[in-house]
ZAMARGU-4260 file (C-alpha; in steps of 0.2 Angstrom, whole numbers, plus 5000, padded with zeros to 4 digits):
<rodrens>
0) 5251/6067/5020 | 5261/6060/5032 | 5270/6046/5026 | 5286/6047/5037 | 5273/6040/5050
5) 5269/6024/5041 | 5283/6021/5031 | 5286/6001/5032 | 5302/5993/5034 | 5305/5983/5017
10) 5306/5963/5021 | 5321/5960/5012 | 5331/5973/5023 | 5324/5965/5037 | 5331/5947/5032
15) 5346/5957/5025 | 5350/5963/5042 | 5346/5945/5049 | 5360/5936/5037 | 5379/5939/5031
20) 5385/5956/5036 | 5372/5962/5042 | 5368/5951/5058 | 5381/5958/5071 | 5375/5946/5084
25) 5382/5929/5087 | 5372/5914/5080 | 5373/5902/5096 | 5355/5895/5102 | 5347/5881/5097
30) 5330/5875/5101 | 5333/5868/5119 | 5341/5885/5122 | 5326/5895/5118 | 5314/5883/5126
35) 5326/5885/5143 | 5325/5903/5140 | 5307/5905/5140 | 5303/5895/5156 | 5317/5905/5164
40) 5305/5920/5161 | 5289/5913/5162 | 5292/5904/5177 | 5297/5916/5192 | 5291/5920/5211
45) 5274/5927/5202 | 5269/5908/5203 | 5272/5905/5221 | 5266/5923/5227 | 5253/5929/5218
50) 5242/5913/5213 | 5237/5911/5233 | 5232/5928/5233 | 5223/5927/5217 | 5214/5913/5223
55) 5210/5919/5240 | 5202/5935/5235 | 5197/5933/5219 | 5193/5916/5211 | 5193/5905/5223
60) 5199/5886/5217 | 5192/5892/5199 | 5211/5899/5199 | 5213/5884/5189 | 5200/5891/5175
65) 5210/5907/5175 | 5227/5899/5173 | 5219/5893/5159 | 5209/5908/5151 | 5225/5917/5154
70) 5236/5902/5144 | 5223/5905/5130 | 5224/5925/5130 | 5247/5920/5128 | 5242/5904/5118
75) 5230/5914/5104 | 5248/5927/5104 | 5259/5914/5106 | 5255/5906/5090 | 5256/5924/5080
80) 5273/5926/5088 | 5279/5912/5080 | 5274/5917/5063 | 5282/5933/5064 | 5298/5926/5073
85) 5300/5911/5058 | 5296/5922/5045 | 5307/5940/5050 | 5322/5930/5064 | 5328/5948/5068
90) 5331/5955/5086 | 5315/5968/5091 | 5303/5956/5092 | 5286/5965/5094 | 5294/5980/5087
95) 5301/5973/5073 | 5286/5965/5067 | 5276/5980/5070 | 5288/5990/5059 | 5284/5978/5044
100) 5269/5976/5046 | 5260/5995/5052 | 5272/6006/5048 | 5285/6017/5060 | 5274/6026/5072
105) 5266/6008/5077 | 5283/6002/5080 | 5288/6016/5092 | 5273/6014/5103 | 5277/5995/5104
110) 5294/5998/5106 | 5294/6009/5119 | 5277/5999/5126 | 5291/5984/5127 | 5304/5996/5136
115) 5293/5998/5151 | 5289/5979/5150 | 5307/5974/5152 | 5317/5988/5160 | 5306/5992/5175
120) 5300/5974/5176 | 5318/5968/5178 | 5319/5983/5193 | 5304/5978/5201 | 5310/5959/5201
125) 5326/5963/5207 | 5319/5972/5223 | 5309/5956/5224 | 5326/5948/5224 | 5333/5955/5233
130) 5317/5951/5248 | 5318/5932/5247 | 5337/5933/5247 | 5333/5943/5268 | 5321/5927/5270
135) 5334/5914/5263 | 5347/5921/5276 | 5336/5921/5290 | 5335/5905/5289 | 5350/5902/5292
140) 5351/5915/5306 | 5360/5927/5296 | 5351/5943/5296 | 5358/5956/5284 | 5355/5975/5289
145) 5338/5982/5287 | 5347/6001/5280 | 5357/5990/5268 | 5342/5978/5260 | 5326/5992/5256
150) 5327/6008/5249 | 5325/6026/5258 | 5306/6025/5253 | 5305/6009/5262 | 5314/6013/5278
155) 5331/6009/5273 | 5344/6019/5264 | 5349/6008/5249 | 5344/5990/5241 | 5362/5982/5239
160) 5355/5963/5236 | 5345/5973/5221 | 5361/5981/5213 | 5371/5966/5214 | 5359/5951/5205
165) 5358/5967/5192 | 5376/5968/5190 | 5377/5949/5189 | 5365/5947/5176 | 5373/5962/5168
170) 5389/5956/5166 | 5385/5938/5162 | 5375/5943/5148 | 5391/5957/5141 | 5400/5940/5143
175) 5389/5931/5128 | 5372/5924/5125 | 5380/5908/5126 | 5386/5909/5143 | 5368/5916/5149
180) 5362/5903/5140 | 5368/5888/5148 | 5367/5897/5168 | 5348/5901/5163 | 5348/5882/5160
185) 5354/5876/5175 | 5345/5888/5184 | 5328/5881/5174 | 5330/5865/5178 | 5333/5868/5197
190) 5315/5880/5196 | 5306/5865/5189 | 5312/5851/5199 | 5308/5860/5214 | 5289/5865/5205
195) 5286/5845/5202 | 5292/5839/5220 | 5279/5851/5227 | 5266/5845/5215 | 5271/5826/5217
200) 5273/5829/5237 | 5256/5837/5238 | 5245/5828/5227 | 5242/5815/5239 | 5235/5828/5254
205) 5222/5835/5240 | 5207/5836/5252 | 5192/5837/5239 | 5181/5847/5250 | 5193/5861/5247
210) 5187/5860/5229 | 5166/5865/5235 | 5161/5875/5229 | 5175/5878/5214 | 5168/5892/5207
215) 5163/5904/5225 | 5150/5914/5223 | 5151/5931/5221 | 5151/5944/5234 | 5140/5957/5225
220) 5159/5967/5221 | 5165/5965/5203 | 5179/5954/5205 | 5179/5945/5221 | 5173/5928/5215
225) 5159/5922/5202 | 5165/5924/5184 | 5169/5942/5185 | 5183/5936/5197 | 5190/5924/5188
230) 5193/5936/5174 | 5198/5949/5188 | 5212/5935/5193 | 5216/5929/5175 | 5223/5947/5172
235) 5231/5944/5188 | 5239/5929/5185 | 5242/5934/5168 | 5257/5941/5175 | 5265/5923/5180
240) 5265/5918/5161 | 5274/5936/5154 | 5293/5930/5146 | 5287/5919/5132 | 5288/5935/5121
245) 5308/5937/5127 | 5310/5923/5118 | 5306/5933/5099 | 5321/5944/5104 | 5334/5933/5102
250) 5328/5929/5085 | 5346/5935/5078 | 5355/5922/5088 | 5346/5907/5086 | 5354/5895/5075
255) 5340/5890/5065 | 5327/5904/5068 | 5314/5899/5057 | 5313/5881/5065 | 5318/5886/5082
260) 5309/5900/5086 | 5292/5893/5085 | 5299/5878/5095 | 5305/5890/5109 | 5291/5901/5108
265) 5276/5887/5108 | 5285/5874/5118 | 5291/5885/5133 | 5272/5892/5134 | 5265/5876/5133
270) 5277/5866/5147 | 5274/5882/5157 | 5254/5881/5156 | 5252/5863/5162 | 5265/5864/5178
275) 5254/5880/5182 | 5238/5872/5182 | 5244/5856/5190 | 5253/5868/5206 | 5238/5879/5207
280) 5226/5863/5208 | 5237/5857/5221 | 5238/5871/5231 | 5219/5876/5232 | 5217/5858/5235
285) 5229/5853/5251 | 5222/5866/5261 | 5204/5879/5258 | 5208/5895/5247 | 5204/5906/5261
290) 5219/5902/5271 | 5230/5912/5260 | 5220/5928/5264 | 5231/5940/5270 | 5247/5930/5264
295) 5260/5938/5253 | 5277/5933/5247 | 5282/5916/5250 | 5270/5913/5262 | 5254/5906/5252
300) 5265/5892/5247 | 5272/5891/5264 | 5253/5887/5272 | 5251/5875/5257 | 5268/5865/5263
305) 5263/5866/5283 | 5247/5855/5277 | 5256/5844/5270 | 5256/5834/5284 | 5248/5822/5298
310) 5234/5827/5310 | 5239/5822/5329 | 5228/5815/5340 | 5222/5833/5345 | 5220/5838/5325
315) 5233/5848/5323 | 5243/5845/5307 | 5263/5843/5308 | 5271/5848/5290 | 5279/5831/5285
320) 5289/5840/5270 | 5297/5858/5281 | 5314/5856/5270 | 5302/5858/5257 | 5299/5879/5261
325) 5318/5883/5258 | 5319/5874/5242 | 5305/5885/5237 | 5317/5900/5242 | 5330/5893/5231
330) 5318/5890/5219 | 5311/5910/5219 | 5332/5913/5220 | 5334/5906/5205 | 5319/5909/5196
335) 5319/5928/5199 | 5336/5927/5194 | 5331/5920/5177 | 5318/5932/5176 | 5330/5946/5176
340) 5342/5940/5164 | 5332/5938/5152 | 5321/5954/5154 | 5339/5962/5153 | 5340/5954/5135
345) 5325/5957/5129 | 5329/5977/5132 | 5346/5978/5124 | 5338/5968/5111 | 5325/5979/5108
350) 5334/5994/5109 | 5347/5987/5099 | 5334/5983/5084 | 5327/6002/5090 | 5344/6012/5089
355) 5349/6001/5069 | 5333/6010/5065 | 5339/6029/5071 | 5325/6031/5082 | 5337/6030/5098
360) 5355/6035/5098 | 5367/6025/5089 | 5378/6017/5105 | 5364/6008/5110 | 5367/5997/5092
365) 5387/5997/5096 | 5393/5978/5098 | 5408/5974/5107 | 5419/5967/5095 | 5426/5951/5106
370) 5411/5949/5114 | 5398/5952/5100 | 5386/5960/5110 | 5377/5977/5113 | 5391/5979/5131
375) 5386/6000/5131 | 5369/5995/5129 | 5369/5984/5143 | 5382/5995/5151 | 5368/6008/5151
380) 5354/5999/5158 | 5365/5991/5171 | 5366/6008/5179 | 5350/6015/5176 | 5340/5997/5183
385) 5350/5997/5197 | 5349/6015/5203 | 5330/6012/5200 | 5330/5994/5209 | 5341/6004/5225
390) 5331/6020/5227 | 5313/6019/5223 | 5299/6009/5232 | 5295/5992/5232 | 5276/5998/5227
395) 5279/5996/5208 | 5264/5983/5204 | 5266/5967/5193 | 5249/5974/5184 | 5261/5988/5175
400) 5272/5974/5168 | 5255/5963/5164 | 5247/5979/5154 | 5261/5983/5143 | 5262/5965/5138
405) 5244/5963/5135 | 5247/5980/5123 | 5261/5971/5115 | 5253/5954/5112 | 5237/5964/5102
410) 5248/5974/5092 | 5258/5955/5087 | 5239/5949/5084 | 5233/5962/5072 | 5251/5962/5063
415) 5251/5943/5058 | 5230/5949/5050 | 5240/5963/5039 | 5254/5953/5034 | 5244/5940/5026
420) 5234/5952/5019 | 5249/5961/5012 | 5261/5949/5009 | 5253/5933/5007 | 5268/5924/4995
425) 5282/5928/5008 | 5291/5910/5013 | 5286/5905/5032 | 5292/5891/5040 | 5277/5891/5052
430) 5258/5897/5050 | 5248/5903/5061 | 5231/5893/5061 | 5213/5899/5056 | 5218/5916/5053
435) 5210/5929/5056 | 5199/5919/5069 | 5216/5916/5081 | 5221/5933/5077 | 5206/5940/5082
440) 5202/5928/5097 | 5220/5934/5103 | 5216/5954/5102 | 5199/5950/5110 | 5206/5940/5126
445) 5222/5952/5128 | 5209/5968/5128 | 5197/5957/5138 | 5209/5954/5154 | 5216/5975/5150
450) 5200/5982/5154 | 5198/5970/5169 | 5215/5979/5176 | 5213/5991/5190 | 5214/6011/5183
455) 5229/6017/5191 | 5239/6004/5179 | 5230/6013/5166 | 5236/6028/5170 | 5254/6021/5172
460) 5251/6018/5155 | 5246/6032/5149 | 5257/6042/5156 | 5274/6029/5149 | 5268/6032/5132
465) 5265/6050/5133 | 5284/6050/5136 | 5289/6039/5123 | 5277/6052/5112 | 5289/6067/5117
470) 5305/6056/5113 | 5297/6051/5096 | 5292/6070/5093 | 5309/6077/5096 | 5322/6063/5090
475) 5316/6048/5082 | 5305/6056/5069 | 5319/6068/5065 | 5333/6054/5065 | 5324/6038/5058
480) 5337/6031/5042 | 5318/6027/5033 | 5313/6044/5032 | 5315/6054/5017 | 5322/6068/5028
485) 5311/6083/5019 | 5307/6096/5032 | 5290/6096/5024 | 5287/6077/5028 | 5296/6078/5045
490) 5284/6092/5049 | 5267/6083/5044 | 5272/6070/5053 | 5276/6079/5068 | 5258/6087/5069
495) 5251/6070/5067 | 5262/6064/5085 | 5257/6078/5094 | 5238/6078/5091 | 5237/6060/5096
500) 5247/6064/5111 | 5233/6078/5113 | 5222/6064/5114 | 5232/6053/5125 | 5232/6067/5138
505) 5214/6072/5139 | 5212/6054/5140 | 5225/6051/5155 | 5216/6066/5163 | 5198/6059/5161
510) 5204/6043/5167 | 5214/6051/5185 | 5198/6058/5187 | 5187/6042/5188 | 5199/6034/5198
515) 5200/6050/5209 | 5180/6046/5212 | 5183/6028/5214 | 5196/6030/5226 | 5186/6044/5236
520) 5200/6055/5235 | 5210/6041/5244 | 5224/6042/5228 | 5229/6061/5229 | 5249/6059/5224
525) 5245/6051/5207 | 5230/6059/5204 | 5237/6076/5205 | 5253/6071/5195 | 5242/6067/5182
530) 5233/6081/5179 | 5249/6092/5180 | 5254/6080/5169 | 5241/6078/5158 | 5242/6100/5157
535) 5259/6101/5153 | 5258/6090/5137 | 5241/6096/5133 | 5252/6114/5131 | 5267/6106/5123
540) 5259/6094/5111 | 5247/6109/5107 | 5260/6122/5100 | 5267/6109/5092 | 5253/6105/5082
545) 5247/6122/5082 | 5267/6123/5073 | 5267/6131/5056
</rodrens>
């Protein structure tokens, strides 16, 4: 029928590629490297902004419990990914084992599901950026122009700090993953020093009545405390713990993929989770969690420092640690800095692994030479994240980022369940444990904290993937270097793409809708964007599965 769909990539080409010849990317990170690589991803300003809020609005000092349901949700994929990562060390990651594993059509969805993860997250983090640089400068009464520092959506004409950390990043990584390599390391260590100081500083001001009650009860709205709002703040802070994954796609340039990737993978996720729960503890602890409604930004943290401190004879507290908020600044600096190098990798990566395939245009696989990496490719994203990260509006949620992640991680999930089903003799240098039940506890706690998600992510979603769907249709399937070429083949295939993306769109249309009567009619932009939207495809994916 239509096998060009589901047509796998043979493992010995995969390993082929990985080896000899066929690996065009330098072999230059050990295990410590990956490791740094991971917390450089994982641990960004989402841990000083968004747990206060998190905690304020919905969980309470249970924000804790979901660090920790969140930590099992990446834990449960975690472990898959490092299967796949010892057992196929090729560039891709989620991608790549997909293709493997489910066949051609899963790959593009995850592949492209990965392009929004990266490429708009390292946008959105750049604008961020480009924020706490404004902050960092105040403080030292330098106050850079409001028109140069936001975009025109935000009252200002262009977001320079924005294009510059992308440039930066940009460049340092045409320059050689081993150069990013030991800047995201320096840059790591400074993030965590600053992380422990606060916890160590603060321990020592837990008040424990700030702990009663942990678990608040709820306010009769699904996902303002009780469990439904730990859940609701799991998916939340879910976002904090995304950049583990990056880690799989430098699978071709690790020096011993099969025992450093698991390594990198596991052991950043790991050192991540406990300095999360121990900061989160600490916070909710030195002053109530209802002090950081209305907070954004730096500033949860920055009430959490200003009660660090000593009542006076009146009771009013003096922070004994105020040095202590601008090496927070530093910290979200440096840390979103990170965060964007190696979103910027994982891209190129995937788009490298992507265009070797023939489902993108072959300049996105062209290695420099000297360098011996994808320089156009980067080239290319340089431009487009940086025009994206000047011009649009700082509205673009973490929840888009969160969602496409959780997407990934239960495609990675139910890979590792057919790979041992298919190919159970293939060598691996590391096992995921009692499969399928970590498999399956992985897809259910990914889906679990996706349907908690608000529906306006969802329909970010759908509306990506029904893009990607339009790319697929008109290049990759026609272009992929495992396909048989026959028109015959290409054709089935085709019809297959577009009925499913019939069903995407009558599905993006039900969902604007409920959020429409959710919002009371408050969401008018995206709601009727989608259903123009929605129309469109609903016309174009119809004639061409109505094609002959």
């Amino acid at each position: 029928m239509a096998s060009q769909l589901w047509v796998k990539k043979p493992l010995d080409k995969l390993m082929q590629e990985s080896s000899g010849e066929g690996n065009q990317l330098k072999r230059t990170l050990g295990s410590g490297s990956l490791v740094a690589l991971g917390i450089g991803a994982i641990i960004g300003a989402g841990l000083f902004s968004i747990t206060g809020g998190a905690a304020a609005n919905q969980a309470g000092p249970a924000i804790t419990i979901s660090f920790i349901v969140a930590a099992l949700g990446c834990g449960f994929a975690g472990l898959c990914y490092a299967e796949f990562a010892s057992m196929i060390p090729v560039a891709g990651s989620a991608y790549t084992y997909s293709y493997a594993t489910m066949g051609e059509f899963i790959a593009w969805i995850i592949g492209w599901d990965l392009v929004l993860e990266y490429a708009v997250g390292a946008a959105t983090v750049s604008i961020s950026w480009s924020r706490y640089l404004v902050k960092f400068c105040e403080g030292f009464d330098v106050h850079l122009p409001a028109a140069l520092t936001v975009g025109p959506f935000d009252g200002g004409v262009i977001n320079l700090p924005a294009i510059f950390i992308v440039i930066l990043m940009s460049l340092l990584l045409m320059k050689g993953t081993e150069e990013s390599a030991k800047v995201n390391a320096v840059i790591v260590g400074l993030k965590v020093v600053v992380v422990i100081i606060f916890i160590v500083l603060g321990w020592k001001y837990i008040n424990e009545s700030n702990y009663v009650p942990y678990i608040p009860e709820n306010t009769g709205n699904f996902g303002e405390y009780g469990f439904s709002g730990i859940v609701r703040a799991a998916a939340i802070v879910f976002f904090a713990y995304i950049g583990f994954d990056a880690v799989s796609t430098a699978a071709q340039e690790a020096k011993n993929p099969k025992k450093d990737m698991p390594i990198g993978i596991l052991g950043s996720l790991l050192i991540c989770t406990v300095l999360y729960i121990l900061f989160a503890h600490v916070m909710t602890g030195v002053t109530p969690y209802t002090s950081f409604k209305g907070q954004d930004g730096i500033a949860p943290v920055a009430v959490a420092i200003e009660a660090m401190g000593t009542p006076d004879a009146s009771g009013v507290i003096h922070a004994d640690y105020p040095w202590l908020n601008r090496a927070i600044i530093v910290a979200i600096l440096g840390g979103y800095s990170s965060v964007i190098l190696v979103m910027l990798l994982g891209q190129s990566r995937v788009f490298f692994s992507m265009s070797k395939d023939g489902l993108l245009p072959r300049v996105f696989s062209s290695v420099h030479p000297k360098y011996q990496t994808p320089v156009k490719s980067n080239t290319m994203f340089l431009i487009f994240v940086s025009l994206f990260a000047a011009f649009v509006p700082a509205r673009v949620v973490g929840e888009m980022t969160s969602i496409g992640t959780l997407f990934a991680f239960i495609l990675v999930c139910i890979g590792v369940m057919v790979m041992r089903k298919q190919m159970p003799d293939v060598p691996r240098a590391f096992k995921t444990p009692l499969v399928p039940l970590v498999p399956i506890l992985g897809v259910f706690t990914c889906f679990f904290m996706m349907a908690f998600l608000p529906l306006d992510t969802w329909i970010r979603l759908f509306v990506w993937m029904i893009i990607g769907f339009d790319v697929y249709l008109y290049y990759g399937i026609k272009n992929s270097f495992l396909s048989d070429r026959l028109p015959e083949s290409i054709k089935k295939g085709s019809k297959v793409v577009a009925w499913v993306g019939l069903a995407l769109a009558v599905m993006l249309g039900i969902i604007a809708y409920a959020h429409h009567v959710q919002t009371d009619g408050a969401d008018l932009g995206i709601y009727y964007f989608s259903l123009i939207f929605a129309f469109v495809h609903l016309i174009t994916f119809g004639l061409a599965a109505a094609k002959k």
